[in-house]
Structures are given as structure tokens and as C-alpha cells.
C-alpha positions, 0 to 999 in steps of 0.5 A: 514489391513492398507488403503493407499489413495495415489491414491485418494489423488492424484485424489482429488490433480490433479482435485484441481490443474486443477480448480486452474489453469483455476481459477488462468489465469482468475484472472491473465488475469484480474489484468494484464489487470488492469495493462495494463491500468495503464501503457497505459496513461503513458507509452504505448502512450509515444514511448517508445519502445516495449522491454522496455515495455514489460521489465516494464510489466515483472517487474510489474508482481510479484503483479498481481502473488501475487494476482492471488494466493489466488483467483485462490485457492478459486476459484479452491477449489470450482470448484473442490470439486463442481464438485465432489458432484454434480457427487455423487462422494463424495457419492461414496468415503463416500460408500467405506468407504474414510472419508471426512477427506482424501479427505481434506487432499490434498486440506489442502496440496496444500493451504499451498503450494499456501500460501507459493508460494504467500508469497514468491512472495510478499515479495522476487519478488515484491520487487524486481520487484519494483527495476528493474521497478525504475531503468528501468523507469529512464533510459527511462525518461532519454531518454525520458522527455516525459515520465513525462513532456508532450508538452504543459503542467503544471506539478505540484511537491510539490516545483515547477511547470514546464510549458513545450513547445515542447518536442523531444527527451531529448531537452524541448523548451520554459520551465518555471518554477514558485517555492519559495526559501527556504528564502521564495521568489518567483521566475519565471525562463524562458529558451529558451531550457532545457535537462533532465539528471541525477546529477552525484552527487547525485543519488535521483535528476535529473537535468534539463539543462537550456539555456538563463535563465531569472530569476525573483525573488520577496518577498511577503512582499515586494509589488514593490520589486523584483530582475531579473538577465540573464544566459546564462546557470543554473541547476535546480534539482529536487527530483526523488521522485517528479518527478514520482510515479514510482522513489519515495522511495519504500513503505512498500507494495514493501518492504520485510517484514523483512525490513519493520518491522525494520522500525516498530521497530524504529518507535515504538521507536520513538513513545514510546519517544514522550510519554515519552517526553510528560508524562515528560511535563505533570509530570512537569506542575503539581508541578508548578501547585499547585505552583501558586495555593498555591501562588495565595490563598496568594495573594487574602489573601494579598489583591493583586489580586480578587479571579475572577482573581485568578480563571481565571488564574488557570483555563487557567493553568490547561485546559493547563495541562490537554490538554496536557496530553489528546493530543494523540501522533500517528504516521499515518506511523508507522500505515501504515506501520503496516497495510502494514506488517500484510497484507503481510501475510494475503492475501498469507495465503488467500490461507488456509483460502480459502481452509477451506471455499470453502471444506464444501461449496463445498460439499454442491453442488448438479448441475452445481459444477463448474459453481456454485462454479465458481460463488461462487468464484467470490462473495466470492472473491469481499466479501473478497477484500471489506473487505480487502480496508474497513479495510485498510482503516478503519485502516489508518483513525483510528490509534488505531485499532488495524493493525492485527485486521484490516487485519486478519478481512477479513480471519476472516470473510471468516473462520467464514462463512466455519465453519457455512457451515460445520455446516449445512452440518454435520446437514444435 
């Protein structure tokens, strides 16, 4: 007679989701929180008003979604299979002949589900999430130079330096800036008034529009020589990625990962013809190498040069060569960014690999299951997202480590721990 275990997959599916749910808005209301304070100093304080914040914390969501995803699965998968064992329920199922394969088999199910839904959050919406939140955050700076130049304050952006006075509405009062051109000068521009808008010929720069401009412009190496001229009115722009965090070009973290990956492959690229270039260089100083040492043996034979002479310069010959073919060529982007790739998928198949974790320990539950796996859930959680930073940036300090090896290590080390508890529980 062929068993069905609809019903009880269902049962075990409904109980997972549940768990996962209550684990997911934990988890949720904690990043969101985060993300609050995040906003609070430089938005929430700034009068901007409550729709256009509220549009700003809906664009910032996909992330906070995107994390909840697999700490809600881990969470959810313990509570749930706990609460199953410490109810003699697992016993019961094993009574009636149900193997723990089939009890697994929808929590394997739903990990998948999960995995996809938080990959796919992470790669379609936070991007364009990141997008909107760009676009929205310009229109406000716009309105509200607030946004990014307070009253009364030094700005610093990596050309200039913007001391600012009052501030109302678009209008800056009493603005100074102090920055070098690019022949090297150093200039100080004072206006009485400046507006913030946006350059209509270019749509990475905003520009600030200056009213009764004093200039001073001065050479450093030229003590006592300097040049001063009056405006009645000037443009000054700057770069929209070094006005705010939130206008810069987006990272490899907000990029799909179609697009983040062809950027991997141009870089590799170019990386590859660096090495080429320098395996070419260093091909080239080697001939020329034993060139001078055939030449210098003939000039000490010749009587024109001493053998210490010789010996100095072919040892300052070839330490160059050797240098440079010992220099390592790395590209900390391209590492970056590789890191940035595989962690796209490792934290949504999170999802999977907690499920494989939390199903063996689970069982392993006597009392108390949901508190206990709760509990369970939290440590597991803060072992999996340390590990997570330490290989990131473990990663970024250290070029060849390998990228996948440092963010697939964490997934790793939580799978390695569930087949240690799978194996304790068979014994037992």
C-alpha cells in the first residue's frame, strides 16, 4: 500500500512557516531599526517632510527583507522542529512508521523557496531600491541644501572644503570655500549668498550659484605671490559622488549580479594585461642583463673598470629586475568586488544551509523547544554574521584569498557544525 504524507508535510510546513514568520518580524523589526537610526542624523532631523521619508524607508527596505530572510529560516527551522521534539511529536511520527526523511522534506522545500525569495530580493529590488532612494535623495537635497550642508559648519569633499552660514530653504548665506586647482593653486572663494541646483549639462554635478564672489588665488611656491579678483556672480560645481554617500555611483553590493559580474570580467581583464605587461618587462631586462654582465667581465679584463665597480652595478641591475618581477600585480577592486558577487549568493542560500543545520539540532531538543531553539537561533545567527565580516574582511586585506572561499566559509562552518549534530543524534 503506497503512503501519502501530504497531510503531514503540510502540518510540518505550516508549523515551519508560522515559526519563520514570528522569527522573520523579529529580525525585521531589528534591521529596520538599524536603518532608522541610520536615517535619524541625516534625514529625520532635516524637515524633510514625512511622505518623502517614509518613500526613502520604503526604498531602503529590500536589504533589511534580504537579511531577515535567512535569519528568520534558521530561527524558524529550530523553533519548529524544537517544538516538535520536546512534545514527544517526532517520537510519535517515528511510532507510526513516518522516517525523519519525510518530516525534512518540506522544511528542505521551503529553505529553497526562502533562498530564491531572498536572492531575488537582493539582486532585482535592492538595486532598484538603491535607485529610487538616489533619485528621491537629489530631489530633496535640491529643495533642501540642509540635507548636506548644515549652518554653521565645515563640510569636507575630497577637492574642497565648504564652510557654510546660515542656511534656509535652497539659499546658503556667508559661504566659503577653500580648494586647489588642478595647475596646483590654492584658492579661497567667499560669496555674500549661494543656491544649490542642479547643472543642467551634466547629471553627475550639482552646482552651487554664487552671489558677490571675492577670490584669492595663491601658489605654494611662490611665498608673497598671489592673485585676487571680484564677481558679481560664479558657478561652482561639484561631483555628486562627493557630496553624499547616498548619490555616489552604485557599489557592487546595490548591483544586480549579472552586472556586477561583468564588470569582473573586464577587470580580470584588465588585470591579466598588467601581468602581461610586466612578464614582457621583466623578458626584456633579462637579455639586457647578461649584456652588461658579458660587457663588464671585458671591461675589467680591459683594465676600465675594478671588479668592486663591476660587482655593484650588476648587483643594482639585477635586484632591479628581480623586484620587479617579484612586485604583485592586484587589483583591490576587482577583489571587492568578487567578494561582493559570491556574497550575493551566499547569505540568500543561507536559507538552505540553515535549514541543514537547525533539522538534526532541532531534534535534539527535550524542553522549552521554541525557547531553546529561539535561543539557539540568536547565537547561531551572531556566529554565522561574525564570520560573514571577519571573511570579508579578511578578503579585502588579503587579495589572494580566495573570494568564494571567504564568503562561502561561514555557510561552511554552520553545515560542518549540523552534520556533527546529525551524527550525535543518529548515535544516540
Amino acid at each position: 500500500m503506497i503512503r501519502h504524507y501530504s497531510r503531514i508535510s503540510a502540518y510540518v510546513a505550516r508549523e515551519f512557516f508560522l515559526s519563520f514568520l514570528v522569527a522573520f518580524l523579529f529580525f525585521f523589526f531589528i534591521f529596520f531599526v538599524n536603518q532608522i537610526l541610520l536615517l535619524a542624523e541625516q534625514i529625520l532631523t532635516r524637515r524633510v517632510p514625512p511622505l518623502d521619508v517614509a518613500r526613502l524607508i520604503f526604498y531602503s527596505l529590500p536589504s533589511i527583507v534580504a537579511l531577515s530572510f535567512p535569519f528568520g529560516a534558521l530561527v524558524g527551522a529550530l523553533m519548529a522542529i524544537g517544538r516538535f521534539s520536546s512534545d514527544n511529536e517526532v517520537i510519535a511520527f517515528q511510532a507510526s512508521g513516518v522516517p525523519n526523511r519525510r518530516l525534512f522534506a518540506p522544511l528542505l522545500v521551503l529553505g529553497v523557496v526562502l533562498s530564491a525569495g531572498s536572492f531575488i530580493m537582493n539582486d532585482y529590488f535592492l538595486p532598484l531600491g538603491t535607485i529610487n532612494f538616489g533619485q528621491l535623495y537629489r530631489q530633496l537635497l535640491f529643495a533642501n541644501p540642509e540635507l548636506e550642508l548644515e549652518p554653521y559648519s565645515v563640510k569636507y569633499y575630497q577637492q574642497s572644503t565648504l564652510i557654510t552660514g546660515g542656511v534656509e530653504g535652497r539659499n546658503i548665506s556667508d559661504l566659503l570655500i577653500l580648494d586647489r586647482t588642478e595647475e596646483g593653486e590654492q584658492r579661497v572663494i567667499s560669496a555674500a549668498r549661494a543656491s544649490l541646483t542642479e547643472s543642467g549639462g551634466d547629471a553627475g554635478i550639482v552646482s552651487l550659484l554664487l552671489d558677490d564672489v571675492f577670490t584669492h588665488t595663491t601658489r605654494p611656491e611662490s611665498a608673497g605671490d598671489f592673485a585676487y579678483s571680484e564677481a558679481g556672480g560664479m558657478e561652482y560645481n561639484i561631483l555628486l559622488q562627493e557630496i553624499t554617500f547616498s548619490l555616489r555611483s552604485p557599489g557592487p553590493r546595490e548591483m544586480a549580479s549579472y552586472d556586477v559580474w561583468q564588470i569582473i570580467l573586464g577587470r580580470r581583464e584588465s588585470l591579466d594585461a598588467r601581468r602581461a605587461e610586466q612578464r614582457r618587462l621583466v623578458s626584456s631586462l633579462r637579455p639586457g642583463l647578461a649584456a652588461d654582465y658579458v660587457s663588464s667581465i671585458a671591461r675589467v679584463h680591459a683594465g676600465d673598470a675594478t671588479l668592486q665597480r663591476v660587482t655593484r652595478d650588476l648587483d643594482s641591475a639585477s635586484r632591479r629586475t628581480r623586484d620587479e618581477a617579484q612586485r604583485p600585480i592586484v587589483d583591490r577592486t576587482l577583489s571587492n568586488y568578487e567578494l561582493e558577487f559570491h556574497k550575493k549568493f551566499s547569505i540568500p542560500f543561507a536559507c538552505l544551509t540553515f535549514v541543514l543545520f537547525a533539522f538534526p539540532v532541532g531534534l535534539l531538543t527535550k524542553r522549552a523547544g521554541r525557547a531553546v531553539g529561539f535561543g539557539v537561533g540568536l547565537l547561531v545567527s551572531t556566529l554565522y554574521w561574525s564570520l560573514l565580516i571577519g571573511g570579508q574582511t579578511v578578503g579585502v586585506n588579503n587579495p589572494s584569498i580566495s573570494p568564494a572561499l571567504a564568503m562561502w566559509f561561514p555557510n561552511g562552518v554552520i553545515l560542518f557544525l549540523g552534520i556533527i549534530a546529525y551524527g550525535w543524534r543518529a548515535r544516540r
